[in-house]
Structures are given as structure tokens and as C-alpha cells.
MARTI-112617 format. One record per atom (N, C-alpha, C): z, x, y. Coordinates in steps of 0.001 Angstrom, whole numbers, plus 500000, padded with zeros to 6 digits. Layout:
<pts>
ZXY;...
</pts>
This chain:
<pts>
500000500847498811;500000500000500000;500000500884501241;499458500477502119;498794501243503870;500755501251504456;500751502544504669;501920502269505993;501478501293507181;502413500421507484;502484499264508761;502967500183510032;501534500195510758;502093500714512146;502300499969513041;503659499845514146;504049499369514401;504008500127515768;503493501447516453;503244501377517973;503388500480518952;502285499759518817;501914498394519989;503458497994520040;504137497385518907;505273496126519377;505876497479519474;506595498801519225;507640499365520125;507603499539521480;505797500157521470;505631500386522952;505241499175524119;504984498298523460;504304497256524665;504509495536524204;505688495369523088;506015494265522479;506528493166523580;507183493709524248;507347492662525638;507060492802526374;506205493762527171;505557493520528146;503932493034527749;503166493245526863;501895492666526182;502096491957524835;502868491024524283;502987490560523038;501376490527522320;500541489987522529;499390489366521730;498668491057521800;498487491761523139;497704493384523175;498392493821521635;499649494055522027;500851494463521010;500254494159519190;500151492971518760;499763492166517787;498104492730517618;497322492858518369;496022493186518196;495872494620517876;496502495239518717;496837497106517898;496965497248516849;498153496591516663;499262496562515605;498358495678514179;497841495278514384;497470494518513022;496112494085512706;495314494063513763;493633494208513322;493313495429513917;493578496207514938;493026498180514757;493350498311513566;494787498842513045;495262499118512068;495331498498510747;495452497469510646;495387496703509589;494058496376509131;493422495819509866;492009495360509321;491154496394509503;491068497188510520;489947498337510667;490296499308509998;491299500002510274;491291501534510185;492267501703508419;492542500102507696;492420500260506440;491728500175505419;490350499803505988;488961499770504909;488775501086504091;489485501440502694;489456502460502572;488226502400501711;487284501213501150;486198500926500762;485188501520501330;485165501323502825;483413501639503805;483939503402503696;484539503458504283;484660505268504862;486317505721503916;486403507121503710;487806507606503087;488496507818504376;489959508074504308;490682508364505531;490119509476506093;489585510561505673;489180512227506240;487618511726506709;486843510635506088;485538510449507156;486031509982508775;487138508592508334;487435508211509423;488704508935510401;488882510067509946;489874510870510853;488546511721511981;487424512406511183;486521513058511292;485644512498512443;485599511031512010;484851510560513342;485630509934514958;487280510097514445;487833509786515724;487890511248516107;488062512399515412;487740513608516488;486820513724517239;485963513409516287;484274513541516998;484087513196518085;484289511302518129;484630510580519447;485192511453520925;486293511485520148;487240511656521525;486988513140522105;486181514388520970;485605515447521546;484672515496522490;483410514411522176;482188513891522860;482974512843524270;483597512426524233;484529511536525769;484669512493526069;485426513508526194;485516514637526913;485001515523527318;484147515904526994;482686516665526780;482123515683528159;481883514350527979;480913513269529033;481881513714530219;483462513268530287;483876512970531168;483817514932531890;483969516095531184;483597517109531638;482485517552532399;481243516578532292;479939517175532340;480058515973533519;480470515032533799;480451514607534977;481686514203536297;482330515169536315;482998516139536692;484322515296537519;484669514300536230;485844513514536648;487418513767535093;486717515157535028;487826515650534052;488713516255534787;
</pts>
């Protein structure tokens, strides 16, 4: 069974309840536990990727 992450409701449970609930349980729960489509190391692989290439954009247009 997937560890239950629980971020959203520590960090933002009363000030965003439903944001909170949407982190918390369809990012995590429904997306980022499909261990069917992609393995955890494809989908670790492509949030580096991501967030290397955001930075890279936000570098190259010079609001880094």
C-alpha cells in the first residue's frame, strides 16, 4: 500500500481546505500512484527533468 501524504492538510488544512484535499489526494493519490503507466524512478526522473527545464526558461529569460 502507497504511503498517504498528508502535506496539503498540515500545511494549508485551514487556511485552503478543498486546495488542501486536492494535493493531498488526487496529486498524490490518484496521479503520482499509477504505478501501472510509469515506475516511481520514471516518474521521479521526469519531475527532475521538469523543474530543471523551469529553471533553465525562467534563467534564459532573465527573471531568475
Amino acid at each position: 500500500m502507497a504511503n498517504k501524504h498528508t502535506a496539503g492538510r498540515e500545511q494549508l488544512g485551514e487556511f485552503a481546505p478543498k486546495f488542501a484535499e486536492l494535493h493531498d489526494d488526487v496529486l498524490f493519490g490518484d496521479i503520482w500512484a499509477r504505478e501501472e503507466e510509469l515506475s516511481s524512478r520514471d516518474r521521479s526522473m521526469i519531475t527532475v527533468s521538469a523543474l530543471i527545464a523551469d529553471c533553465f526558461s525562467a534563467y534564459k529569460s532573465g527573471s531568475f
